[in-house]
N, C-alpha and C positions, 0 to 999 in steps of 0.2 A: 637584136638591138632593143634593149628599152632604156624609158625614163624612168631613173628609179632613182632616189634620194640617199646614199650609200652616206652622205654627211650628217644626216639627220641628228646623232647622237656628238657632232662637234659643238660647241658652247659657241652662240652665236654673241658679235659684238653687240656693244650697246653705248657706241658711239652715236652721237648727234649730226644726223646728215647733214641738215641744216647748217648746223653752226661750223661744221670744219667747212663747208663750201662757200661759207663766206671767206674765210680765211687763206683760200689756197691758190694760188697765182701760178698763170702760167711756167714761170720759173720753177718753182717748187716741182711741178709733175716734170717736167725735163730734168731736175735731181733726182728724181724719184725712178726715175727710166733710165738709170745707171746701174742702179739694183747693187749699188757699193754700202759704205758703211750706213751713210745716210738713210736710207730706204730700209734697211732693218733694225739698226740699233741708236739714228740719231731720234731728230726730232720727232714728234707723233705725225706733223703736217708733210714731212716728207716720207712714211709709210707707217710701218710697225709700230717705233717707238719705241723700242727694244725686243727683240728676237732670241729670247732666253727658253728653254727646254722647260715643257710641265707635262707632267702626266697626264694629267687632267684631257690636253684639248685632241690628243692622238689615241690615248689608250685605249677607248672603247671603241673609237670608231675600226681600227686596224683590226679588233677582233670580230667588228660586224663584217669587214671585209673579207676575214677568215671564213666565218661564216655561211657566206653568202655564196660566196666561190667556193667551198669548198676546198680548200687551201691543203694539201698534206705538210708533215714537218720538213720536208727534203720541197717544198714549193719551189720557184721563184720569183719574186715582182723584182718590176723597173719602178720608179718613181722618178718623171717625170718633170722637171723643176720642184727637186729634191730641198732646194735653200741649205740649209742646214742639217738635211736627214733626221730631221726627229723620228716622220714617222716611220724610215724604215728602221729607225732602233728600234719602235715600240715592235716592230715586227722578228728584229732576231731577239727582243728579249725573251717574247712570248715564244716561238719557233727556232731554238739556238740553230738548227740542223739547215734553218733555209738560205737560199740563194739570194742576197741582195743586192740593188744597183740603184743608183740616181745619177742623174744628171741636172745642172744647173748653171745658165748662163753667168751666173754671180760669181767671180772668182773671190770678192772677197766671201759671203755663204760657204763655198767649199775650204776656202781655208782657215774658216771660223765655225768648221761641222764638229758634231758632238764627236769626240773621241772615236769609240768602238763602232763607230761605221768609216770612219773618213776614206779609210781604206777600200771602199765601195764607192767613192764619188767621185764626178767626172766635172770637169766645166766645160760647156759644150751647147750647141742651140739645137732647142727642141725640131728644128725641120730637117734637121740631118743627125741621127741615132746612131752612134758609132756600136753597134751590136746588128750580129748575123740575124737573118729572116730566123723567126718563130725559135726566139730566144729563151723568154718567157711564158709563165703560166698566167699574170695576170700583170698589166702595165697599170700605171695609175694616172694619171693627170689633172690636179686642183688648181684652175686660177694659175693655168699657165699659159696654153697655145696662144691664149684671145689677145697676147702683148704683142703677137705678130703682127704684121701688114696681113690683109686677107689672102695674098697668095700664098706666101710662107703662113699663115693657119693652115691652112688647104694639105701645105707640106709636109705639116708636123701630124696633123690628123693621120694621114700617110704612113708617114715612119711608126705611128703609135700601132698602126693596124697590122705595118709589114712585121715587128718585133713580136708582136705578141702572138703566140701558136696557141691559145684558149679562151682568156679574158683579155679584157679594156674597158676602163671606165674614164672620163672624162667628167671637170666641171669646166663653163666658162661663163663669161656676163652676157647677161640678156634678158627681154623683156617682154611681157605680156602684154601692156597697156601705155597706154601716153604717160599716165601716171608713175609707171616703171622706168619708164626711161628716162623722163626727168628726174628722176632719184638714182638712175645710174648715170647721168651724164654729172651729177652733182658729187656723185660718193666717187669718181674710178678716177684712179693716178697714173696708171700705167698702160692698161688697157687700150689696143688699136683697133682691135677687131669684136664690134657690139651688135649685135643682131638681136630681133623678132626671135624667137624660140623655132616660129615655123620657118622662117629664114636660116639657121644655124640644121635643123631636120635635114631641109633642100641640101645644104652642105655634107651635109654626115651621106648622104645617100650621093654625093654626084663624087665623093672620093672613094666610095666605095667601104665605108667605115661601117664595123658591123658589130659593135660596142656597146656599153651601157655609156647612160651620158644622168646631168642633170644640168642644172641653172644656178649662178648666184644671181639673185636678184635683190638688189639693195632697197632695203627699208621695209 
C-alpha cells in the first residue's frame, strides 16, 4: 500500500472555490446526489457542467497507469464509478487487446457512455461489485467511494480489494489541516464520507485494503 499521486498528470480545475460556495444551496447538492442529467451535463453549480469526452484530461494519465502497474496488452482494469467510461476508452484505444469494465451508479452516465465501451458498463453501487474474487489486474477508483455513508465506504473499499487479484488504486476527499477542510467543506457536492488523511489510513487498514491510494484536496 502506498500513497502515491497516479493523477498527477490530470489537468487540474481552476474553478473559484470561493465564489461557487457562495452560490450553492443545500438543494442544489441533493440534485447533485442523483448523479442524473443535472450533475454531469446541466448547470456548472449542480456538478460538471457538461461531461463531454477530451483527450486531454485521461490520455496521459491511463498511460502513467499503464506504466506504473505494468499493465500487458491482454491486462484488465475495473473502473470504479466509470460515469461515462472515458477513461477506460482511453485504455482500449491505447491497449485494443485488454479487458475492460466500469461501473456506475448514474444510469443516466451509463446510458449517455462514449460508444465503443458502453458495452463494458454496468449501473450498479460501488459496495457491492457484481464480479467474481481476483477479477482483475488493476481496479481504479476516482472520487467515488467517499459519496458513501462511512459503512458502505468501508464496503466498497472491500469489494475494490476482493475484485482485484494484483493492483488497486484509489482517490477520495480529504484533508491535512483546518485550512483543507474548510475548502473542502466549501468545494464538495456529493461527497458523505471526508476524513483526516490519517483517519481515511486507520480505514484502509481496519478493511484490510492493501492498495495504492491518494487525496483530492480542494484548493
Amino acid at each position: 500500500m502506498a500513497e502515491i499521486d497516479m493523477m498527477r498528470l490530470y489537468p487540474k480545475t481552476k474553478r473559484n472555490i470561493d465564489e461557487r460556495a457562495a452560490l450553492i444551496t443545500p438543494e442544489q447538492r441533493q440534485l447533485a446526489r442523483q448523479f442524473g442529467k443535472d450533475f454531469f451535463d446541466g448547470n456548472r453549480l449542480y456538478g460538471y457542467g457538461g461531461f463531454g469526452y477530451n483527450s486531454k484530461y485521461w490520455h496521459d494519465t491511463v498511460r502513467l497507469f499503464r506504466d506504473h502497474y505494468e499493465l500487458a496488452e491482454d491486462s484488465s482494469v475495473l473502473d470504479v464509478g466509470c460515469a461515462k467510461g472515458f477513461m477506460l476508452h482511453d485504455f482500449k484505444e491505447m491497449a485494443p487487446k485488454m479487458t475492460v469494465a466500469g461501473i456506475d451508479i448514474s444510469e443516466y452516465a451509463i446510458a449517455n457512455s462514449i460508444p465503443d465501451v458502453a458495452e463494458f458498463l454496468k449501473v450498479g453501487n460501488a459496495k457491492w461489485l457484481p464480479y467474481e474474487d481476483d477479477s482483475f489486474d488493476l481496479v481504479i477508483s476516482v472520487n467515488t467511494v467517499h459519496n458513501l455513508e462511512l459503512a458502505d465506504c468501508k464496503e466498497a473499499i472491500k469489494e475494490i480489494q476482493r475484485v482485484s487479484r494484483k493492483h488497486a488504486f484509489l482517490v477520495v476527499d480529504a484533508w491535512r489541516n483546518d485550512h483543507e477542510n474548510e475548502r473542502l467543506e466549501k468545494w464538495n457536492l456529493t461527497a458523505l464520507t471526508k476524513m483526516h488523511v490519517d483517519d481515511w489510513q486507520k480505514i484502509f487498514a481496519e478493511v484490510g485494503y492493501t492498495g495504492d491510494f491518494f487525496w483530492f484536496i480542494a484548493g
